[in-house]
N, C-alpha and C positions, 0 to 999 in steps of 0.2 A: 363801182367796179372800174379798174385801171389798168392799166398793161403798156410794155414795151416793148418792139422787138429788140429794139438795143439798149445798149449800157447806156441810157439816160438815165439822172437823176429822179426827175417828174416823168409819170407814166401820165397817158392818157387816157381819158375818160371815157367807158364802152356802157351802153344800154346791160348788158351784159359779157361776162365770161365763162368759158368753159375751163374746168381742172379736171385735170386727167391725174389716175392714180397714178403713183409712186412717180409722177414727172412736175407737175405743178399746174403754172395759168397756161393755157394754149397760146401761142403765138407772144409768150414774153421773155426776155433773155434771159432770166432765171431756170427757163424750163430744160429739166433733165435729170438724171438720175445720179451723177454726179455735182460733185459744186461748180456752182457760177458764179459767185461774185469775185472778183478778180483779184483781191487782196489774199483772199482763200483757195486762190485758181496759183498762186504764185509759190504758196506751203505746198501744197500739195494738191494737185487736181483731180485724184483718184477716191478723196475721201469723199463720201457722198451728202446728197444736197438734203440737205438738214432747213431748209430756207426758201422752199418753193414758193412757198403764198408768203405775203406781208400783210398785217392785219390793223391797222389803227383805227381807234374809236371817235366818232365824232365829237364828243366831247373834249379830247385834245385841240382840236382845230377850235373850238369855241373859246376854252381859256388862251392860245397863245391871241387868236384875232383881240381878246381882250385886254393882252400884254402890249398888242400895236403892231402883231404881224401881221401878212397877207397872207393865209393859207385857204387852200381847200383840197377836196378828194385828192387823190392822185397825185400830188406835190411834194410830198415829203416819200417819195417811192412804193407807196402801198397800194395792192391789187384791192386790197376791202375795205371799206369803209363802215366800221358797225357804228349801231346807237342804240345804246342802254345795255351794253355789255359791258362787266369791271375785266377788262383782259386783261388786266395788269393783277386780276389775282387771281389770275386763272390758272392752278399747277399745271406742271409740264405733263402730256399727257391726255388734257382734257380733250376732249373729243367734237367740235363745231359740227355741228350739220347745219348744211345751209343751201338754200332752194331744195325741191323734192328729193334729192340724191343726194348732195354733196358732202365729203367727211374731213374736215382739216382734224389734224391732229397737233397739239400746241407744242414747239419744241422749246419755247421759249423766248425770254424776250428778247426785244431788239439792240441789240447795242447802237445807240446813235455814232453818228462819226461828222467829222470838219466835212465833209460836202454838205451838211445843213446850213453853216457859216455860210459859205461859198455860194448859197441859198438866198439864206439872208441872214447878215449879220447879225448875232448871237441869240441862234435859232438854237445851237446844241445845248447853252448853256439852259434855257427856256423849259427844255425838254429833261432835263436832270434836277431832280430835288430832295429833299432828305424826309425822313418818315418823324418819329415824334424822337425815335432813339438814338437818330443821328445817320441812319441803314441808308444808304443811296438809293434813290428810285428813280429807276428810267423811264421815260412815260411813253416814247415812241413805238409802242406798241407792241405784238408780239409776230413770231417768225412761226411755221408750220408747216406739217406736209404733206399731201394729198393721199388719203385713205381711199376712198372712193370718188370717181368721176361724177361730175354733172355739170348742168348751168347752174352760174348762179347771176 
């Protein structure tokens, strides 16, 4: 579990977090019912936060450390860190419960962007690769948004 209260890249790492419905992680710059991220803050700041939670699978951090990166939790900007979930085939929609309460709802995935470089040198390309058909696939995880409140 990870959190910022500011527009840092890498969150850091909490024993636990709390999501609050229709706002996000408690205590991280994402949180709210409109959009936060500031690329999206700049179109239009009225549209709503479609991007509360950030969700990556441990498994990503496994292959890139395998590639010769240094990753762990919270590094690449994700509040969750699962293992043994395929969220990358998760339709938009699906419904996480996580700890006794909690309900993310999947908006979809992440679109990686050049602060991964700026991370570590050719982190973005790392995290982009093609399926058997040629279909681009983003690995960085998925975006979602708080249904019901809890710790997780």
């Amino acid at each position: 579990m990870s959190r910022s209260a500011t527009h840092t890249f890498s969150k850091q790492n909490q024993e636990s977090i709390q999501l609050l419905a229709e706002l996000g992680v408690e205590g991280d710059a994402h949180l709210g019912k409109t959009v936060k991220h500031r690329s999206r803050v700049k179109i239009d700041p009225t549209q709503p936060n479609l991007r509360q939670v950030h969700l990556i699978h441990v498994e990503l951090h496994d292959e890139l450390r395998a590639a010769g990166f240094t990753v762990s939790p919270g590094q690449m900007g994700e509040n969750i860190t699962t293992h043994g979930i395929n969220l990358l085939a998760l339709p938009t929609g699906t419904r996480l419960h996580l700890g006794d309460k909690a309900v993310v709802e999947v908006m979809g995935l992440r679109n990686p962007c050049v602060q991964l470089d700026h991370f570590q040198s050719g982190l973005m390309a790392a995290v982009l690769g093609y399926d058997e058909h040629g279909k681009l696939i983003r690995k960085s995880g998925v975006m979602g948004i708080v249904l019901a409140s809890g710790k997780v």
